[in-house]
C-alpha positions in Angstrom: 110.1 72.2 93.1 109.9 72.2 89.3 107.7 74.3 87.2 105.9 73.8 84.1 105.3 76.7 81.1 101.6 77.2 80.2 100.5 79.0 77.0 97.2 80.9 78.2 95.5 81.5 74.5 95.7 85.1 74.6 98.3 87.7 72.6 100.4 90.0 74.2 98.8 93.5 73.5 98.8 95.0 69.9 100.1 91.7 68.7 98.5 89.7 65.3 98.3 86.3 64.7 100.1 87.1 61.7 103.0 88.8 63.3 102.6 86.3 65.7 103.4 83.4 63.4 106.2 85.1 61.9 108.5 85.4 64.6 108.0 82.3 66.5 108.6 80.9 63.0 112.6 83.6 62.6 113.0 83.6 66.2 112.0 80.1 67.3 113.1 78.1 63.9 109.0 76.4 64.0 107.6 75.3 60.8 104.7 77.1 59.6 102.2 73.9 60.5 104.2 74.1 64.6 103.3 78.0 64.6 100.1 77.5 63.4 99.5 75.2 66.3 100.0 77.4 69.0 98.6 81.0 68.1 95.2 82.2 70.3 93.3 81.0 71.5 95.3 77.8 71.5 96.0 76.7 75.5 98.2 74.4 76.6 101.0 73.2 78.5 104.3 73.7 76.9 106.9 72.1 78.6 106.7 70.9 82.6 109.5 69.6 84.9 111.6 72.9 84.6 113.4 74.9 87.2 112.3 78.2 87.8 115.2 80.2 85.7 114.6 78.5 82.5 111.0 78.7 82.4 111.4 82.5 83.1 113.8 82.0 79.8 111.2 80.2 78.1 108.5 82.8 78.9 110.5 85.8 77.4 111.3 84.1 74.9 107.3 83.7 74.0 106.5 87.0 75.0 109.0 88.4 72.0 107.2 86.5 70.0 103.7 88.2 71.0 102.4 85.0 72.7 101.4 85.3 76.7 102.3 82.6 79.1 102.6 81.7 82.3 104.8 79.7 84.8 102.9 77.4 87.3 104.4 75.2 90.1 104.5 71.2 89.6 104.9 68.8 91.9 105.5 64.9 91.6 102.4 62.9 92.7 103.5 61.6 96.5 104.2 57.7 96.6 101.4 57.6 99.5 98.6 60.5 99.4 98.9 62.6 102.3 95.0 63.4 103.0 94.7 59.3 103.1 94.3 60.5 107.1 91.5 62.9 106.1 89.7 59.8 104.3 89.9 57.7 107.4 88.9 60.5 109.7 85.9 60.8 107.4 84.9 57.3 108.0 85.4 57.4 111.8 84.0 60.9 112.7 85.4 63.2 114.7 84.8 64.1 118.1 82.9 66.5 118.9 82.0 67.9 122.1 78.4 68.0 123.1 77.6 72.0 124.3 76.5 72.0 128.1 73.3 73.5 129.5 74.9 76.4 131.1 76.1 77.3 127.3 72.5 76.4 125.6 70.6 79.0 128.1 73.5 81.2 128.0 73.1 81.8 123.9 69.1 81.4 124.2 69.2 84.1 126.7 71.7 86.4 124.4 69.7 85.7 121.3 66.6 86.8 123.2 67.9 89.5 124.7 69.4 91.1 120.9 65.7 89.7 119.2 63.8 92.0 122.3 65.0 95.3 120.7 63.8 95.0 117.3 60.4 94.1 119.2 60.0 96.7 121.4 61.2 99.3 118.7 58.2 97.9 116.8 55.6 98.1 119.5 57.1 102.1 120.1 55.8 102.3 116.7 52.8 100.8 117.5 52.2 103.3 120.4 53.0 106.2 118.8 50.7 105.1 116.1 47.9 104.3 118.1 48.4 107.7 120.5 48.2 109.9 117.5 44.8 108.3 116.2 43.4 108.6 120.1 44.8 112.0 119.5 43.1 113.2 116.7 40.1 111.2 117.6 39.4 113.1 120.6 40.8 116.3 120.4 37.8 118.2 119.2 36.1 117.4 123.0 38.8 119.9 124.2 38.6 122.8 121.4 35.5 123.8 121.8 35.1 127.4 122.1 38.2 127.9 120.4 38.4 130.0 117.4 38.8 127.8 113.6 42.5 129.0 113.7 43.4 127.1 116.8 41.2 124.1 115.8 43.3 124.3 112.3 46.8 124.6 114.3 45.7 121.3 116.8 45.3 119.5 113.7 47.8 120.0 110.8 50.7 120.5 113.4 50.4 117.1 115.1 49.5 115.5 111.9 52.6 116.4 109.8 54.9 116.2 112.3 53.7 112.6 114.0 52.8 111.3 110.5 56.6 112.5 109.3 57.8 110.9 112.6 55.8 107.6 111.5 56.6 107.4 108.3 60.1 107.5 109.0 60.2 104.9 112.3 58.2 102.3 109.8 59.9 102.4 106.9 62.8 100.3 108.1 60.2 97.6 109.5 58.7 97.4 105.9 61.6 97.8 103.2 64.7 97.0 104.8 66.7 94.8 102.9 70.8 93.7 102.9 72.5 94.6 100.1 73.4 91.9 97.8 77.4 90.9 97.6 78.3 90.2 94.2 79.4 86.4 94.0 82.0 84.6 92.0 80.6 80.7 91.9 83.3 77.7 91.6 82.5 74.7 89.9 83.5 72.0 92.0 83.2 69.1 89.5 86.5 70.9 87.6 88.2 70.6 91.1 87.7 67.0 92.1 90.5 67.2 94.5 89.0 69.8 96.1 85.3 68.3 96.3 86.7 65.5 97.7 88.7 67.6 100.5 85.3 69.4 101.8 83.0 66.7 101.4 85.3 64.4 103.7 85.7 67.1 105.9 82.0 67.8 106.4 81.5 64.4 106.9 84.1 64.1 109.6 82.5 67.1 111.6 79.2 65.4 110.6 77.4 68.0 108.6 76.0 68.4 105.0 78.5 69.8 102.6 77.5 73.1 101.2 75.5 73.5 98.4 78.0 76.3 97.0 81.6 77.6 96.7 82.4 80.9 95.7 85.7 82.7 95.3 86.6 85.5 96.8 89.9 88.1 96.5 90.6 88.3 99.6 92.5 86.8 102.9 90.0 85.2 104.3 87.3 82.4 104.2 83.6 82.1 105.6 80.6 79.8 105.6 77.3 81.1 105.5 73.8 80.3 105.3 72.4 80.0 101.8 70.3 82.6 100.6 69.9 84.1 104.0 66.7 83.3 105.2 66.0 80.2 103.2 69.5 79.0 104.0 68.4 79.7 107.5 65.2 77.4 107.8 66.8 74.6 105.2 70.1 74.4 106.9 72.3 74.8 103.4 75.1 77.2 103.5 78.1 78.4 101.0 81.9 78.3 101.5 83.2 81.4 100.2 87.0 80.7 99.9 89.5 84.1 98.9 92.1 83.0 96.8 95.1 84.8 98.1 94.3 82.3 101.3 95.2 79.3 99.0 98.0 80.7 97.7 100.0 81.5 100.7 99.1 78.5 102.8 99.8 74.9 102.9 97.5 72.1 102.4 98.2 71.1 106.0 96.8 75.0 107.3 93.8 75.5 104.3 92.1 72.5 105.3 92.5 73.3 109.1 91.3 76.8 107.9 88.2 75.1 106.4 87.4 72.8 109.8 87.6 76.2 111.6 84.5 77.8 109.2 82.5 74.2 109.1 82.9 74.0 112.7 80.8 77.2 113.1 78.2 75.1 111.3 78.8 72.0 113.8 77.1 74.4 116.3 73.9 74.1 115.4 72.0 76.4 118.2 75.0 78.7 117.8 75.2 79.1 114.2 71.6 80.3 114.0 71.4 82.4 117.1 74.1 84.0 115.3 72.7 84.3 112.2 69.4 85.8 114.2 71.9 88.6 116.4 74.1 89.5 112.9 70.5 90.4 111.1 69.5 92.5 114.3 72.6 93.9 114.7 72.9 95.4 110.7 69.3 96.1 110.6 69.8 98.3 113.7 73.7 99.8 112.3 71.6 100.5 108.3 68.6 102.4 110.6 70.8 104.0 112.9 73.6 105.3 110.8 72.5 105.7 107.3 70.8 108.9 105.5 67.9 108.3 103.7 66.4 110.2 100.5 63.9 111.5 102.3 65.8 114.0 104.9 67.0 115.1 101.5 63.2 116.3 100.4 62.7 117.1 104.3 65.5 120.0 104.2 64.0 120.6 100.6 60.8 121.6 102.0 61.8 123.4 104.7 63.7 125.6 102.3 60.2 126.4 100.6 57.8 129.1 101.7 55.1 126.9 102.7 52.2 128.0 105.3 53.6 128.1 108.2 52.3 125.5 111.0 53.7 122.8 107.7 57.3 124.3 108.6 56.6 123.9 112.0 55.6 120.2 111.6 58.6 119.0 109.5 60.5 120.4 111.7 59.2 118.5 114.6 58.7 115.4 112.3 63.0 116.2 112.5 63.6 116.2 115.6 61.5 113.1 116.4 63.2 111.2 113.7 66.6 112.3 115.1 65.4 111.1 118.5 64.7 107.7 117.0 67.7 107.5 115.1 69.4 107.6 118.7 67.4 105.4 120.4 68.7 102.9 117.2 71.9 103.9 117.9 71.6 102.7 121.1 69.8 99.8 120.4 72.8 98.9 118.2 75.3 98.8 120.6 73.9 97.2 123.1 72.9 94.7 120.4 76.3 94.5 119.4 77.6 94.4 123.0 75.5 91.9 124.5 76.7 89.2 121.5 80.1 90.0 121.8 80.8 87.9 124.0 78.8 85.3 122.6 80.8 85.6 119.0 84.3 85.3 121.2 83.5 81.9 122.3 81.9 80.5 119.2 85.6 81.4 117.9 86.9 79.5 120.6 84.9 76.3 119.8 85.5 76.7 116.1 89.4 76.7 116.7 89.0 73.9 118.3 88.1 72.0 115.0 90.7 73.4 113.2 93.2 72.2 116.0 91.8 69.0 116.0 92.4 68.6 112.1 96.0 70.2 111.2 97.0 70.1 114.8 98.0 72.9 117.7 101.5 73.4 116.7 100.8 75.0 113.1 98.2 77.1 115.0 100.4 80.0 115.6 102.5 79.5 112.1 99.0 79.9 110.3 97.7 82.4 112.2 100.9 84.5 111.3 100.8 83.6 108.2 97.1 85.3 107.3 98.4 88.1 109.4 101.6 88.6 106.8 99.3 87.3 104.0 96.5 90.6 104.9 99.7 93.0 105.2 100.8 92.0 101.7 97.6 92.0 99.8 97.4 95.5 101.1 100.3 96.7 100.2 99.7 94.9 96.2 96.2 96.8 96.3 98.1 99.8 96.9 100.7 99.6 94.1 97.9 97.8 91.8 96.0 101.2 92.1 99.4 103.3 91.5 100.1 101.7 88.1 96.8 102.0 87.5 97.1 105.5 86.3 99.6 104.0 83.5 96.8 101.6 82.7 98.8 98.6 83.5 97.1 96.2 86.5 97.6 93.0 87.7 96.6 90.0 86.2 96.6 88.0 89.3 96.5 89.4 92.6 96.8 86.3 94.6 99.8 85.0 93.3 101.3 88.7 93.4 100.2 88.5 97.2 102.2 85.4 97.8 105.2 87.6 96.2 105.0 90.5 97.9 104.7 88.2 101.2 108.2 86.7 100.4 109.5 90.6 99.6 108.8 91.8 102.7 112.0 92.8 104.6 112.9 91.8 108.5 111.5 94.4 110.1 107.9 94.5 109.0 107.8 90.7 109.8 108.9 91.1 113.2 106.5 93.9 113.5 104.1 91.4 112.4 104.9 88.5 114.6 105.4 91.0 117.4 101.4 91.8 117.3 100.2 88.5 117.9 102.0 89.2 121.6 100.6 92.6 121.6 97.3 92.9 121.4 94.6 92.0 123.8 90.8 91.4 123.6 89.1 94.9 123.9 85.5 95.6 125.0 84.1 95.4 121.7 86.0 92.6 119.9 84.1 89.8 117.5 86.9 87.8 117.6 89.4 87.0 120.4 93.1 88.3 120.2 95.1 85.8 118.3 97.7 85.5 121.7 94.7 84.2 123.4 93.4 82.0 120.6 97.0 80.2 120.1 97.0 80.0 123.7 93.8 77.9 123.9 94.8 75.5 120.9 98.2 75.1 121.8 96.6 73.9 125.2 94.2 71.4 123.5 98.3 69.6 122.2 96.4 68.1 119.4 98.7 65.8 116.8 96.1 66.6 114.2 95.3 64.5 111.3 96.5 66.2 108.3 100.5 67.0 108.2 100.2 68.2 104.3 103.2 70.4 103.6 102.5 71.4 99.7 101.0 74.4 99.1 97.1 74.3 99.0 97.0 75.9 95.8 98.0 71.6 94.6 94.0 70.9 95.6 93.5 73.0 92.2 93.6 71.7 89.0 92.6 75.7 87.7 94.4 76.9 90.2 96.0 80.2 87.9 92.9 80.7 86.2 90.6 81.3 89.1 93.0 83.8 90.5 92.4 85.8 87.5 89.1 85.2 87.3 88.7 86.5 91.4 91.2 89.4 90.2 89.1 90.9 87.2 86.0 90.6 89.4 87.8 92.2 91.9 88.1 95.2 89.0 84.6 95.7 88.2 83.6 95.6 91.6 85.7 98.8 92.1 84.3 100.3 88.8 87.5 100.1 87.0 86.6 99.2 83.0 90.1 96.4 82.6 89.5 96.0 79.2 92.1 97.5 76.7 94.2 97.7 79.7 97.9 96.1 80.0 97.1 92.9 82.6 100.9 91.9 83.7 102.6 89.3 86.0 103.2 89.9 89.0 106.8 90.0 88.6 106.8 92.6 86.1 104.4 94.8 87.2 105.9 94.7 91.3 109.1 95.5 89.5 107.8 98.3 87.6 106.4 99.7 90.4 109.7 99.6 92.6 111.2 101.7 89.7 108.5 104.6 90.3 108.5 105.0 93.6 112.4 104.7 93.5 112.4 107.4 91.0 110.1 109.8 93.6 112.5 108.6 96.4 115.0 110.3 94.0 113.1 113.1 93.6 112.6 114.0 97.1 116.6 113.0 97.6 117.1 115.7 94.8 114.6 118.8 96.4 116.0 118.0 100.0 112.2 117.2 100.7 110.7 119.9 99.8 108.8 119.0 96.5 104.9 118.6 96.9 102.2 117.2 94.1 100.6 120.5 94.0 100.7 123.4 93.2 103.7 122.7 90.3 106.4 125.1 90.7 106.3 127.4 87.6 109.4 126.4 85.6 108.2 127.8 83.0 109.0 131.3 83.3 112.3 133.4 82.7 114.8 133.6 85.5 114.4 136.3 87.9 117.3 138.7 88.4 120.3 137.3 89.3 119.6 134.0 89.3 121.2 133.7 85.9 124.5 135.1 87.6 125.0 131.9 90.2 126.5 128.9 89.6 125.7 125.6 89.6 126.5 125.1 93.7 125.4 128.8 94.4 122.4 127.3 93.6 122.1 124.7 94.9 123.7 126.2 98.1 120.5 129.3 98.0 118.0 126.4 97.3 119.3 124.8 100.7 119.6 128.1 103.2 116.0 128.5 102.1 114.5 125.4 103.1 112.9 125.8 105.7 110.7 128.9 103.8 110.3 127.2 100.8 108.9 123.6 102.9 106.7 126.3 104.2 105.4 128.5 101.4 105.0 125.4 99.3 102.4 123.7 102.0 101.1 127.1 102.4 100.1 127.4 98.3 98.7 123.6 99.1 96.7 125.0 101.4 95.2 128.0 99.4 94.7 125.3 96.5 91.8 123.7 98.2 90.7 126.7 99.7 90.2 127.8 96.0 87.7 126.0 95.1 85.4 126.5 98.0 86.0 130.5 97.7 84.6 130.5 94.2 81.8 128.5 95.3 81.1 131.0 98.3 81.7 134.1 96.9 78.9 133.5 93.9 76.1 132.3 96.6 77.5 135.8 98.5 77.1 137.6 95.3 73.2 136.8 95.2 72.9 137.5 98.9 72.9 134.4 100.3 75.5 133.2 103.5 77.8 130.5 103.2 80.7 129.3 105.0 84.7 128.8 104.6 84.7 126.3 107.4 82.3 125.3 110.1 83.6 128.5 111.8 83.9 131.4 108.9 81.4 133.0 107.4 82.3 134.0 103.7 82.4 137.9 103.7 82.7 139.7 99.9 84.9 142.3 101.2 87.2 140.0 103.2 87.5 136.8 101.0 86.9 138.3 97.4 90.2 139.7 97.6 91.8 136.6 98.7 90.6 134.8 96.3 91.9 137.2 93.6 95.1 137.0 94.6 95.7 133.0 94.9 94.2 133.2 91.4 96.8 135.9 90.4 99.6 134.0 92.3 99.8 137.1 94.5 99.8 135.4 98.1 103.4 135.2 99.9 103.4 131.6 99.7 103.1 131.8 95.8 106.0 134.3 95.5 108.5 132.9 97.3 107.7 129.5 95.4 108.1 131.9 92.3 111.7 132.7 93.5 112.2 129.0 94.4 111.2 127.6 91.1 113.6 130.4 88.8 116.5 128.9 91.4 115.1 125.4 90.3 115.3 126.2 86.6 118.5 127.6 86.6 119.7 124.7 88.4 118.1 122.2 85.9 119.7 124.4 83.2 123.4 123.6 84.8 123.0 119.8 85.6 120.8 119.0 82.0 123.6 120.9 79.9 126.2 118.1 81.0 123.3 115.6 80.2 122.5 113.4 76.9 119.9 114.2 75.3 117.0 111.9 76.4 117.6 113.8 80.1 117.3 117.2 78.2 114.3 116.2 76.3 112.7 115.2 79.8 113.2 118.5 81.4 112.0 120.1 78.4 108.8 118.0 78.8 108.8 119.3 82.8 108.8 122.5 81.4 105.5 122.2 79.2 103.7 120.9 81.8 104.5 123.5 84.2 102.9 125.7 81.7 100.0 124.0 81.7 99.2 124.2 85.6 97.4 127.5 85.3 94.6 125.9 83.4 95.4 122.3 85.4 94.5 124.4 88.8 91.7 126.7 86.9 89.8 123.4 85.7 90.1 121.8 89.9 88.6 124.8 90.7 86.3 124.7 88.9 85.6 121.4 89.5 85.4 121.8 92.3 82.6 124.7 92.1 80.4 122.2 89.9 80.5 119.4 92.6 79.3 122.0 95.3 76.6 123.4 93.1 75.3 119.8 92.0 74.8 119.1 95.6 73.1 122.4 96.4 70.9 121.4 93.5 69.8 118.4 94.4 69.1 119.9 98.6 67.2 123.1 97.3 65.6 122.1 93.8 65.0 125.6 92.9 65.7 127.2 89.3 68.7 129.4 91.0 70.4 126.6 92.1 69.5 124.3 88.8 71.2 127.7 87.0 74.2 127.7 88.8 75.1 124.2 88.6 74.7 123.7 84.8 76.4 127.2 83.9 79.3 125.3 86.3 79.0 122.1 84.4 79.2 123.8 81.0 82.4 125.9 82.3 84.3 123.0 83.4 83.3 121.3 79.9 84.8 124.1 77.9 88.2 124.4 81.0 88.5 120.6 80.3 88.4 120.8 76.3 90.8 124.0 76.5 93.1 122.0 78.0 93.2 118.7 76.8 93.7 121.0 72.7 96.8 122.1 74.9 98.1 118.6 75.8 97.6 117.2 72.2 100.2 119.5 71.4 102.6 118.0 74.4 104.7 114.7 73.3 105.6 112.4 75.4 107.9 109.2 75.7 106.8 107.8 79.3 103.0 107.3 78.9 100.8 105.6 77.2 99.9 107.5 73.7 102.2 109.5 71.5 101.4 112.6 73.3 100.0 113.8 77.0 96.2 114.6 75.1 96.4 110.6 73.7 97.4 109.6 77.5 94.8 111.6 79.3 92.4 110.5 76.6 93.4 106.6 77.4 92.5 107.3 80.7 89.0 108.5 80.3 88.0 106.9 77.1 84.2 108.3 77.3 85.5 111.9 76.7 84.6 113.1 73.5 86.9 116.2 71.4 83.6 118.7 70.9 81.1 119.6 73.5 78.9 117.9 74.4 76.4 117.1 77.4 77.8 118.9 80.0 76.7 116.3 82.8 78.0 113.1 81.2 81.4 115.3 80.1 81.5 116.0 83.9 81.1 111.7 84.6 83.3 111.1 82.3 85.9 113.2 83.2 86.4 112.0 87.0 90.2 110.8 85.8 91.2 113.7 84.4 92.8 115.9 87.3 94.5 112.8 89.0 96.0 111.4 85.4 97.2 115.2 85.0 99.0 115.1 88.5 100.5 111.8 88.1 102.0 112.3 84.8 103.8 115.8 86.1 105.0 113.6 89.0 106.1 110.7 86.5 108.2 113.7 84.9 109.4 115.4 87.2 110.4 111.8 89.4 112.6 111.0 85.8 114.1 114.5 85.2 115.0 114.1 89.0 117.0 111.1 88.9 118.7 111.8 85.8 119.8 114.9 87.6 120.8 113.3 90.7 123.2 111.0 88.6 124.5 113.8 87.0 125.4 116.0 90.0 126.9 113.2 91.8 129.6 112.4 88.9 129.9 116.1 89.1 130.8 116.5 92.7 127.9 118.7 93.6 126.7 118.7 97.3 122.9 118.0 97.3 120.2 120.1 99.4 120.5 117.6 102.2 123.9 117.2 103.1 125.1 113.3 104.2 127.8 113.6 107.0 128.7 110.9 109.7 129.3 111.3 112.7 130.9 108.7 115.4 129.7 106.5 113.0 126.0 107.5 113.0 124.5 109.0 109.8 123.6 112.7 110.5 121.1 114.6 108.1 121.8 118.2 107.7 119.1 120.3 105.7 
């Protein structure tokens, strides 16, 4: 395989096209006129048929001079095109098996079966509706002699509580409607190669080609009808391919990946009997499940001091609407169950098309293959969100996928391959388990008609840039603002990312396990007596026999950290009188908790003392291993030492936090001036914590995070915040990164001052908190 070098029009970060222009011209011996020619947003191909080590050359060599490229695989065009078969097939047709008449009534009498409950949910409204007008029509013939108080009670009573009841059983008739999915379209006419792929492919199953493609980020590919209901009576539908899919395939398994989806489409009666159950079945889920705004202003009422038979309506306008929630509930699964079945052997058939066209031997090789493909996109989403907090993401996600797919050692692969034997087809599946599905296709031994071995991502002639395209939409559908943020290569970024969490591995190595995110041990302060007296094992050695307290006392202190939050919160609704609760099972008590609370605020709990003792054995152990360090390892514990200071106010401002978030919500539930009070005096507490703190970090510099110092990092981090106070609400918005960034860069620290100090007491010949012994040849861990 050869590769080719493409320059993408953009600057690396913080780069001009003067500086630019200058170094390609010192560094690269161009003329002036040759570096003018490629500076942004110039895009081109620089130089194709190269193997892969000196293209990676090639690229470093650009990126010193500020310019971004990147490295694409190149093939030679075959002597004889591969998907000729495909073209022929697309002439002839393929075969397609005719359903029977056991299978037509079979999904006619499903479909009808799912389409009843919607039906007879609506005609319960109906009733209901109908008995309370018969009701209130002809209740007066039974009243009389009854005093007006009676006659005012058989009235507003049934007619709050049955009109709540109706209101709430009709609304999801009237304005249900799906959420939109955000869409990413392709242009096919830029991909020719792969226009011609699906159009011969449709035609070969015999059906229209689809009227759209979209892109999507992840493993997987569907077809579905256009536009819902209009797709639904027209008959047009959309391919939705996820880029990661292309990527790690072969042309050979994409297009029998394709067949599979169209071939959904090739059953006709199916497809829209499915179509019919799938709406039933998420109308029914949305209605059953979900909370609507109104049981908001319902509990908000009931809160009031309203005349009394109103109470008493709402609250039977509750209960019936938590009786039909149930019923919708139940309508759901047995929706849900009765199509089961139905959506199992719709897979069946659609395999069968996908067999037919890359063949059944490359069933199972494909169907591991998404199966290692969905395993590695996790784990990239996972380390994409990690580096995330140093404002560095990936710039393409599929191709980092592919990566991570060829990183992945022995053992998860066999665990991998080992669960297509493992797991069966349980009560409630959609789909069949895969044993069974490779099963039935290697069954059908079908030679196929495509044997295409390239990777799919050669249908693409934008193959690179619709990955990043899928990847940044991937961003702002999770919120995240990309821009001003470092976009890397997968290479670099997977690499940087191995470094961090080797560095935590390091620093878990060097505590003997015992070191948690939070709370921060207090470094900070002076030795306690006679620590200063040990030496460098002694310490060590103490830090060891104490283990098993310290693992303690430090989950302990975790413990009382989110307990903290919710104390302050209780304790000022107990303050005005009012009951609330620890946990579903204590009631808040002033006498009891105010005193707890004090002393986790005070650091006066045992846990919090013994951590105290713990982190002066800690310091003085840092202070023996840093003084045989250079000085870029002493100016990193010196650092770990400022930011321990600062976890007083870091732990003050979660808190409090905390105590705004809980107030907020009572806020919106109650609506009354206390609670409208509380919350913004909460709000503009956190505002000043916040802005105490980050004049604190200003003061802090740093060498590891983005920013001169750890005010300018946080700052990067939540770019909205503002230096001087401002609205309280927005500050609080705004501010939603602050805690985390806080954490991560204390971890980032302490993870470096770690492994510096690991190196160091290993050329020293001091024994770690977890001793390494073997025994008859087996490793033993000793704590």
């Amino acid at each position: 395989m050869t590769y080719r070098l493409i320059l993408t029009g953009r600057a690396i970060q913080g780069c001009s096209n003067e500086a630019i222009q200058l170094r390609l011209m010192e560094q690269m011996k161009l003329s002036a006129a040759q570096a003018q020619r490629l500076l942004p947003p110039a895009a081109r191909v620089l130089k194709q048929g190269l193997d892969r080590a000196t293209a990676e050359t090639l690229r470093k060599r650009f990126a010193a001079a500020g310019l971004e490229t990147r490295i694409e695989a190149s093939e030679a065009a075959p002597s004889a095109d591969p998907l000729q078969s495909l073209q022929a097939l697309a002439k002839a047709g393929l075969d397609a098996a005719q359903p029977s008449r056991r299978y037509i009534a079979y999904v006619t009498l499903v479909t009808l079966a799912c389409l009843l409950i919607p039906a007879l949910y609506a005609g319960l409204v109906i009733a209901l509706a109908v008995a309370l007008g018969w009701y209130l029509g002809h209740v007066h013939v039974y009243l009389d002699g009854y005093g007006a108080w009676l006659k005012l009670c058989a009235y507003v009573i049934p007619v709050v509580s049955g009109g709540v009841v109706l209101l709430f059983l009709a609304r999801p008739l009237l304005f249900w409607k799906a959420p939109a999915e955000p869409e990413l379209a392709l242009d096919l006419d830029t991909e020719p190669r792969l226009r011609q792929v699906i159009e011969q492919l449709c035609q070969a199953i015999g059906l229209q080609p689809p009227v759209a493609v979209q892109l999507s980020p992840e493993v997987n590919a569907s077809v579905h009808f256009a536009g819902g209901w209009r797709g639904f009576r027209s008959g047009e539908k959309v391919l939705t391919i996820g880029m990661p899919l292309v990527a790690g395939l072969t042309v050979q398994q994409f297009v029998g990946v394709l067949a599979h989806e169209f071939g959904h489409f090739a059953q006709r009666l199916g497809m829209r009997s499915s179509f019919l159950i799938n709406q039933v079945n998420a109308w029914l889920e949305a209605r059953g499940h979900t909370r609507d705004a109104w049981d908001d202003r319902l509990e908000e009422w009931m809160e009031r001091d309203l005349w009394f038979p109103i109470p008493l309506g709402l609250r039977l306008g509750m209960f019936g609407i938590e009786v039909s929630r149930r019923l919708m509930r139940a309508g759901f699964w047995l929706s849900f169950r009765l199509s089961r079945s139905l959506s199992r052997q719709m897979e069946f058939d659609a395999d069968r098309y996908e067999v037919l066209i890359s063949g059944s031997g490359v069933f199972r090789q494909t169907s591991l293959r998404l199966r290692t493909l969905s395993h590695a996109w996790q784990e990239v989403d996972e380390k994409n969100g990690s580096i995330w907090r140093e404002r560095r993401l990936l710039r393409n996600m599929p191709e980092a996928t592919v990566l991570m797919a060829s990183r992945l050692d022995n053992d998860v692969l066999q665990s991998i391959e080992r669960s297509l034997e493992e797991y069966d087809t349980r009560y409630w599946d959609t789909h069949p388990a895969d044993l069974d599905r490779i099963q039935h296709a290697e069954a059908l031994k079908a030679a196929g008609h495509v044997h295409d071995s390239r990777p799919a991502a050669s249908l693409f002639v934008r193959f690179a840039e619709h990955c990043e395209r899928v990847t940044l939409a991937y961003y702002a559908d999770l919120g995240l603002n990309h821009q001003g943020v470092q976009l890397q290569d997968s290479r670099t970024l997977l690499s940087t990312d191995d470094q961090r969490q080797q560095a935590l591995d390091q620093l878990q190595e060097w505590s003997g396990r015992q070191w948690r995110a939070k709370p921060w041990l207090p470094l900070h302060l002076a030795l306690q007596p006679g620590h200063g007296e040990l030496s460098w094992q002694e310490t060590v050695d103490a830090l060891r026999q104490q283990s098993p307290e310290i693992i303690r006392a430090w989950q302990n202190a975790e413990l009382e950290e989110q307990q903290r939050g919710v104390l302050a919160h209780g304790l000022a609704w107990a303050h005005w009188g009012e009951a609330t609760w620890l946990s579903e099972r204590e009631q808040i008590v002033l006498e009891l908790h105010e005193p707890l609370y004090r002393r986790i605020e005070k650091n006066e709990t045992p846990a919090r003392q013994l951590l105290a003792q713990a982190a002066s054995l800690y310091r003085r152990r840092l202070e023996c291993t840093l003084a045989r360090g250079n000085e870029a390892a002493r100016k990193a514990g010196r650092l770990l030492l400022q930011l321990s200071a600062l976890y007083p106010d870091c732990s003050r401002l979660a808190e409090q936090r905390e105590v705004a978030r809980r107030f907020l919500h009572d806020h919106r539930r109650r609506g009354d001036t206390r609670s409208e009070r509380l919350s913004h005096d909460a709000l503009v507490r956190y505002q000043d914590l916040a802005l105490r703190l980050l004049g604190k970090a200003d003061g802090i510099a740093q060498p590891f995070l983005d920013g001169d110092t750890l005010g300018g990092y946080l700052r990067l981090r939540c770019p909205q915040l503002k230096s001087e106070a401002g609205e309280p609400m927005l500050f609080f918005e705004h501010s939603a990164a602050l805690l985390d960034s806080l954490v991560y860069a204390h971890r980032r620290v302490a993870a470096e001052v770690a492994s510096a100090c690991l190196a160091i007491e290993q050329a020293q010949g001091i024994r770690g908190i977890r001793l390494l012994t073997k025994a008859s040849g087996t490793r033993v861990v000793t704590a």
